[in-house]
C-alpha positions as YAML, in Angstrom:
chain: A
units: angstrom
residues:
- id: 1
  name: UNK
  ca: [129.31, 102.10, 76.96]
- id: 2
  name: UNK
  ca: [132.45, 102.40, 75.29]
- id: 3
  name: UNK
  ca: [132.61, 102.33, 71.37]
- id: 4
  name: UNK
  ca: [136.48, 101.05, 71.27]
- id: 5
  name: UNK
  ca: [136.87, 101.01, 67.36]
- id: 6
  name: UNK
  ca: [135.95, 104.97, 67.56]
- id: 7
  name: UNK
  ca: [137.43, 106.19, 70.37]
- id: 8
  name: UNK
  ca: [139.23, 109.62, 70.66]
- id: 9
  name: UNK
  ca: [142.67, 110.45, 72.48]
- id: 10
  name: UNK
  ca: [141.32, 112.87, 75.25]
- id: 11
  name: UNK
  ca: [144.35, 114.15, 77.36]
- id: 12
  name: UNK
  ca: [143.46, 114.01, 81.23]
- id: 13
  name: UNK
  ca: [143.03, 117.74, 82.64]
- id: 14
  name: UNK
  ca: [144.51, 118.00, 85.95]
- id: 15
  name: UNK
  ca: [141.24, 120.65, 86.70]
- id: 16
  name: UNK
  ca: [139.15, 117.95, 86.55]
- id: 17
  name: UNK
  ca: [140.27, 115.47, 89.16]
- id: 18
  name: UNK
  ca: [138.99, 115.46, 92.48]
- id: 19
  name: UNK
  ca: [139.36, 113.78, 95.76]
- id: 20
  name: UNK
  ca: [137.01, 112.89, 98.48]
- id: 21
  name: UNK
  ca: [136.93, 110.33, 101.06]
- id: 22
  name: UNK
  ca: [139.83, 108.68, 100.05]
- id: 23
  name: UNK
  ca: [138.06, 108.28, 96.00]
- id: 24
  name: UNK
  ca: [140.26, 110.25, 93.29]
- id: 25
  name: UNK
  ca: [137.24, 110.93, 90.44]
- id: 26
  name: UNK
  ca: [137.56, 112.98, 87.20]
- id: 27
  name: UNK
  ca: [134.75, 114.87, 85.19]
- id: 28
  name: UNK
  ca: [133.47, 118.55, 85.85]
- id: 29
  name: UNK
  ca: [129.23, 118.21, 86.26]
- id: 30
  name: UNK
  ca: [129.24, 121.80, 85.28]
- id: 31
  name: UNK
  ca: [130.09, 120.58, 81.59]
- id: 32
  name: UNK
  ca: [127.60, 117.65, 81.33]
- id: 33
  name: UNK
  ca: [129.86, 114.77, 82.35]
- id: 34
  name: UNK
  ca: [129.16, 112.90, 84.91]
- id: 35
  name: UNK
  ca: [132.49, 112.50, 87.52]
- id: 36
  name: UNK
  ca: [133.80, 109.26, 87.21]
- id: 37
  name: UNK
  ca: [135.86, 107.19, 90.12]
- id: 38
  name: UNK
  ca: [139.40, 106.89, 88.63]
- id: 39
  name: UNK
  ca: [140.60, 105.24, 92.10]
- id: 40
  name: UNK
  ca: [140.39, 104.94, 95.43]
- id: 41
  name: UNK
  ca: [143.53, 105.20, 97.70]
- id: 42
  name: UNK
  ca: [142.72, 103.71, 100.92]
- id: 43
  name: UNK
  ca: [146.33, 102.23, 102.26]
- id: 44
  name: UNK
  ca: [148.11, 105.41, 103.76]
- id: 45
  name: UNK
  ca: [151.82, 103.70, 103.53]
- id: 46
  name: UNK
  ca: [151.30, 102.40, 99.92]
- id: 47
  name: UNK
  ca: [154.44, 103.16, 97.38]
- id: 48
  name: UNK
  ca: [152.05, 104.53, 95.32]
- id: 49
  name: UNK
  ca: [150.08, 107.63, 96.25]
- id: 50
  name: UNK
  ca: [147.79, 109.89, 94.37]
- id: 51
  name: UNK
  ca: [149.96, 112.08, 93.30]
- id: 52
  name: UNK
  ca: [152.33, 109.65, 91.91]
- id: 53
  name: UNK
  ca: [149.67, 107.93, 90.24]
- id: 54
  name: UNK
  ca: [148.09, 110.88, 88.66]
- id: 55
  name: UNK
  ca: [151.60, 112.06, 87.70]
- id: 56
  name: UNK
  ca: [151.58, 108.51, 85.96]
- id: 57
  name: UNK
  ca: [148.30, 108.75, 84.01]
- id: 58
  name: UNK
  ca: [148.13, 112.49, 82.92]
- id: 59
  name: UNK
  ca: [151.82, 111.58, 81.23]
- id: 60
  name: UNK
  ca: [150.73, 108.50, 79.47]
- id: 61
  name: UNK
  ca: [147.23, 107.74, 78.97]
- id: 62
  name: UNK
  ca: [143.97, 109.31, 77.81]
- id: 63
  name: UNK
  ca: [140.85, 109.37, 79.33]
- id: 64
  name: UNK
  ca: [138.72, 107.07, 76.66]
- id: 65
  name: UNK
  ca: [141.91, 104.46, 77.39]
- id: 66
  name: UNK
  ca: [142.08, 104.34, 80.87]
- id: 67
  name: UNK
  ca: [138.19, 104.21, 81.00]
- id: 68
  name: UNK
  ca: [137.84, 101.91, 78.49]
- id: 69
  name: UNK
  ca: [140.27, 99.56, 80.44]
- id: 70
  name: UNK
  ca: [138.65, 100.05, 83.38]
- id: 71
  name: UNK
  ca: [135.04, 99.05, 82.91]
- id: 72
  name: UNK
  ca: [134.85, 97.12, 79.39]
- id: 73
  name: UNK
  ca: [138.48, 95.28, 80.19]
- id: 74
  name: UNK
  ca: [137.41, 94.83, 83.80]
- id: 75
  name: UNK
  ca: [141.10, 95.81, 85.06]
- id: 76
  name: UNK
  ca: [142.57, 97.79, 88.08]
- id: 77
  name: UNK
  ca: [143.49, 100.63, 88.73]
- id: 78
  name: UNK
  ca: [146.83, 99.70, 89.15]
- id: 79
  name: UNK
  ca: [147.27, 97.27, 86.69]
- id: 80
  name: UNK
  ca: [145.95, 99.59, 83.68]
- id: 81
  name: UNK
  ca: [148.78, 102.06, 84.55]
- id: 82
  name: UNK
  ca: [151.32, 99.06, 85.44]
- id: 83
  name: UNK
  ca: [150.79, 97.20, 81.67]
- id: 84
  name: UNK
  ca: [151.53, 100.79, 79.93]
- id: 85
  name: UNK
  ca: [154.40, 101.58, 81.96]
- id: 86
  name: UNK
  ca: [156.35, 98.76, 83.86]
- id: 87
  name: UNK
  ca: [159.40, 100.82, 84.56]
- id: 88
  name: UNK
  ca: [157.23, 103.37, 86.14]
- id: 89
  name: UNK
  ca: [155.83, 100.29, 88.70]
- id: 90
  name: UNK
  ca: [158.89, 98.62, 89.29]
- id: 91
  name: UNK
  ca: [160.58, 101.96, 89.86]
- id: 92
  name: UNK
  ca: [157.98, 103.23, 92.72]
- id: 93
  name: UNK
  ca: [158.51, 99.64, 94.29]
- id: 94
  name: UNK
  ca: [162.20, 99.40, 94.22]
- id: 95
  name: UNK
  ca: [162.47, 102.92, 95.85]
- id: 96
  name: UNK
  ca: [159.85, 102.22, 98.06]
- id: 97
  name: UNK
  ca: [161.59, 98.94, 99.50]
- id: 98
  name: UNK
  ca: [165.03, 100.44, 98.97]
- id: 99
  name: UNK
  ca: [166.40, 97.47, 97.12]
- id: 100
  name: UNK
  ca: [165.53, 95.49, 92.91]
- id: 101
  name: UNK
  ca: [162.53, 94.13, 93.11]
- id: 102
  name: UNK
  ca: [162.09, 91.18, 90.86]
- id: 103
  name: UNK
  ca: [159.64, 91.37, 87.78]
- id: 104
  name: UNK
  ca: [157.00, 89.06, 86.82]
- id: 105
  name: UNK
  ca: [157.56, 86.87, 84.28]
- id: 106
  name: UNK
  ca: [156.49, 88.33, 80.95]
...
C-alpha cells in the first residue's frame, strides 16, 4: 500500500524497465523489489508506443506518483500520463492522424 502523505520523488531508471509479452514492467528483483506492470502495449498501430510513452514518464513523473495513481487512484495507464501532460497526448494524436484533434472539455 501506498502511504500518499509520505511519499518520496523517485526518478524512473531507464535500467529498470523491461518488456515481455507485450507487458512494459519496472523493478530489478536483484535489489528486493518486486517488478511491477507499468503497461501493457497490445495494439501494434497505436499513436502511442513504448518508447514514446516511456520517453513521457521518465521526463515527468516519479515512480511513487505514477504507482500511486495507478493502483490507489484506480487510473490508466494512459490517462495518468495524459492528466500530467495534455500537450504531450494531444500532440502524439494530432501527428498520428495528421490533422488538430479536438480536446475534451476541461
Amino acid at each position: 500500500m501506498y502511504d500518499l502523505k509520505n511519499m518520496t520523488a523517485t526518478r524512473f531508471d531507464k535500467k529498470l524497465f523491461s518488456y515481455h509479452g507485450g507487458f512494459l514492467t519496472y523493478g530489478s528483483e536483484e535489489n528486493g523489489q518486486r517488478k511491477q506492470v507499468v503497461a501493457r502495449f497490445k495494439h501494434t498501430k497505436s499513436p502511442f508506443t513504448k518508447a514514446k510513452f516511456m520517453k513521457e514518464l521518465i521526463a515527468n513523473h516519479t515512480v511513487e506518483e505514477y504507482f500511486a495513481s495507478m493502483w490507489v487512484g484506480r487510473q490508466a495507464p494512459l490517462t495518468i500520463l495524459k492528466k500530467k501532460n495534455e500537450d504531450w497526448y494531444y500532440g502524439i494524436l494530432e501527428a498520428f492522424a495528421g490533422r488538430p484533434v479536438g480536446r475534451e472539455a476541461a
